[in-house]
C-alpha positions as CSV (number, residue, x, y, z in Angstrom):
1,X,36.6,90.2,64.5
2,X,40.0,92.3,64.0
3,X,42.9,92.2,66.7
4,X,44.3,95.2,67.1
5,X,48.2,95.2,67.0
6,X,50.5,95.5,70.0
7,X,51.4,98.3,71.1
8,X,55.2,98.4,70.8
9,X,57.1,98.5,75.1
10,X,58.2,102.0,75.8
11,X,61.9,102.5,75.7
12,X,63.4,103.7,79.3
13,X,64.4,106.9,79.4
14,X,67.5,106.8,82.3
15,X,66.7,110.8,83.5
16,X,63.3,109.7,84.3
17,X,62.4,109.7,87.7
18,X,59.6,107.2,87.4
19,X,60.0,103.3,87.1
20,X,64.0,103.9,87.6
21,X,65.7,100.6,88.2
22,X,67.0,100.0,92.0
23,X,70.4,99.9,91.8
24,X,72.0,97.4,94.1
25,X,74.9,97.8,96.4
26,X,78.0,96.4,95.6
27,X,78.9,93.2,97.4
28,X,81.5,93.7,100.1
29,X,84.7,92.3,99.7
30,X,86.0,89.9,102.5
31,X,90.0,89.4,103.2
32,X,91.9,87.1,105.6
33,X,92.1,88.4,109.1
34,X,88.7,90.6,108.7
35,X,86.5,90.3,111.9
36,X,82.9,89.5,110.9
37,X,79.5,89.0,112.6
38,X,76.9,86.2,111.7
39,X,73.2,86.3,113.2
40,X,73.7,82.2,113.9
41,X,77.2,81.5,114.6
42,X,77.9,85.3,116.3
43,X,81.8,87.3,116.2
44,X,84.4,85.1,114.0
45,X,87.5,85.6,112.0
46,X,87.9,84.9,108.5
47,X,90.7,82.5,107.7
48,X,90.7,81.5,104.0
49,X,89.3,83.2,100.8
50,X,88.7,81.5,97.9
51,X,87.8,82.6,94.2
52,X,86.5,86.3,96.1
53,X,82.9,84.0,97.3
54,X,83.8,81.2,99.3
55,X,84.6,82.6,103.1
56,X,86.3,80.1,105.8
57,X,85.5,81.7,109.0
58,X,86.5,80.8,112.6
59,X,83.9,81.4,115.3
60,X,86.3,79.8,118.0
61,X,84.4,76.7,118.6
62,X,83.7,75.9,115.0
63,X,84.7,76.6,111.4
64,X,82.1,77.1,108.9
65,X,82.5,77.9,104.9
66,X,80.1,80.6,103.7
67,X,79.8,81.7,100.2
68,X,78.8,85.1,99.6
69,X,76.8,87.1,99.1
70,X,75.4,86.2,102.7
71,X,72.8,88.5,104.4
72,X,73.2,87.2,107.7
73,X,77.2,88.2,107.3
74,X,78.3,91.3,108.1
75,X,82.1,92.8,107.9
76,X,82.9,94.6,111.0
């Protein structure tokens, strides 16, 4: 029996409206002093920054290190 060759993948055309890639949103940027909000440990203050994804934060009766990206952070 004879295969029949692949077809070759269609290129992507970027004005296409179908099949366009999702484009994500850019990761927000944290800096000392910035008042945040976390779902588990509530309103906090971050203290330390390290290498832009590594986030020290003081919720008052604990400190917690959070690396980032962190959905359950958000930058008030």
């Amino acid at each position: 029996m004879m295969e029949h060759p692949r077809a070759a993948g269609r290129p992507f055309l970027p004005t296409s409206p179908f099949g366009a890639s999702a484009l994500t949103p850019p990761a927000e940027q944290f800096a000392v002093d910035d008042q945040v909000t976390h779902d588990k440990y509530g309103l906090g203050r971050v203290i330390c920054v390290e290498d832009d994804t590594i986030l020290i934060i003081d919720f008052g009766s604990r400190r917690v290190q959070i690396t980032t990206p962190c959905a359950k952070l958000t930058k008030l």
